[in-house]
N, C-alpha and C positions, 0 to 999 in steps of 0.2 A: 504494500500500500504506500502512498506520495503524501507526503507531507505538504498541502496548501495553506499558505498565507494571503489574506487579503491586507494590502496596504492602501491606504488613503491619507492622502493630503498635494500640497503642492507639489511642483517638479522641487524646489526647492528642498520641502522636504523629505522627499523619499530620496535624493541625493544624499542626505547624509547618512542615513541607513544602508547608503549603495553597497558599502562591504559586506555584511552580513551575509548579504546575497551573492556574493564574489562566485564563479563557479557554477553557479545552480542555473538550470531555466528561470529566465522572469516573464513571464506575460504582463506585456503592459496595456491599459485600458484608460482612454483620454476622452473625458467627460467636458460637456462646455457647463456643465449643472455647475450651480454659484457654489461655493465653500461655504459648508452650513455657518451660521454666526456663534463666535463661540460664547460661553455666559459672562467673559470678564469684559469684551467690550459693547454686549447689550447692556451694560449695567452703565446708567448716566454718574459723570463724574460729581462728586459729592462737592457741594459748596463749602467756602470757605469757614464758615461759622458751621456745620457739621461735623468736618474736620475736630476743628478745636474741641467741640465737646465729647468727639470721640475717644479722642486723643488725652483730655482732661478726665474722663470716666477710666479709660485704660489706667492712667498712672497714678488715681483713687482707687480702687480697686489693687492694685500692688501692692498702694500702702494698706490697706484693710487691716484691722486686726483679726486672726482666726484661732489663735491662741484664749480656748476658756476661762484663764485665768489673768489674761490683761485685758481679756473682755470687759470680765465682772469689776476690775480695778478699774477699767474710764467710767466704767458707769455707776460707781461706787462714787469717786470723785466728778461726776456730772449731777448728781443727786446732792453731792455738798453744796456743787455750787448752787445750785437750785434751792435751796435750805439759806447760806448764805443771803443773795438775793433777792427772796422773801423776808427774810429778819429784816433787813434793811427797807424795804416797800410797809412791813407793819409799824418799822420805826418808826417812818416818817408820816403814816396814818393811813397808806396806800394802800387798795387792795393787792393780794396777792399774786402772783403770775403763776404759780409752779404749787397748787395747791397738793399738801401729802395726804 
């Protein structure tokens, strides 16, 4: 039994694959049909303010804490302040913002 390959793409690219085939029969089949559209340039280029928040989101995310116990420490010290904050708004006769 023979071992068949279909390749597609341009001349270009099946030239660089030319060696693989060094030796063997190749049938070749020359199509006028368009080169299907691949998904990375159907995808419209992302604006400038896109960008940045992607890009801002990505290097949040890095920083993230995922460590359980410096979780519970920012939110330990997010509740101080919050405590804080409030002393200070009841000092001054203010209602509250961060009711416990």
């Amino acid at each position: 039994m023979t071992e068949s390959q279909v390749l597609e793409g341009t001349w270009e690219e099946v030239q660089l694959r030319a060696a693989e085939f060094k030796g063997r029969h190749v049938k070749l089949i020359v199509s006028d049909e368009p080169a299907p559209v691949s998904q990375e340039s159907s995808v419209p280029p992302l604006d400038p303010k896109a960008t940045a928040a992607i890009l801002f989101l990505q290097e949040k995310m890095k920083r993230a804490l995922t460590d359980p116990e410096e979780i519970r420490k920012a939110e330990a010290e997010l509740d101080e302040l919050h405590r804080n904050l409030d002393a200070n708004r009841r000092a001054a006769g203010e209602r509250p913002l961060f009711p416990e």
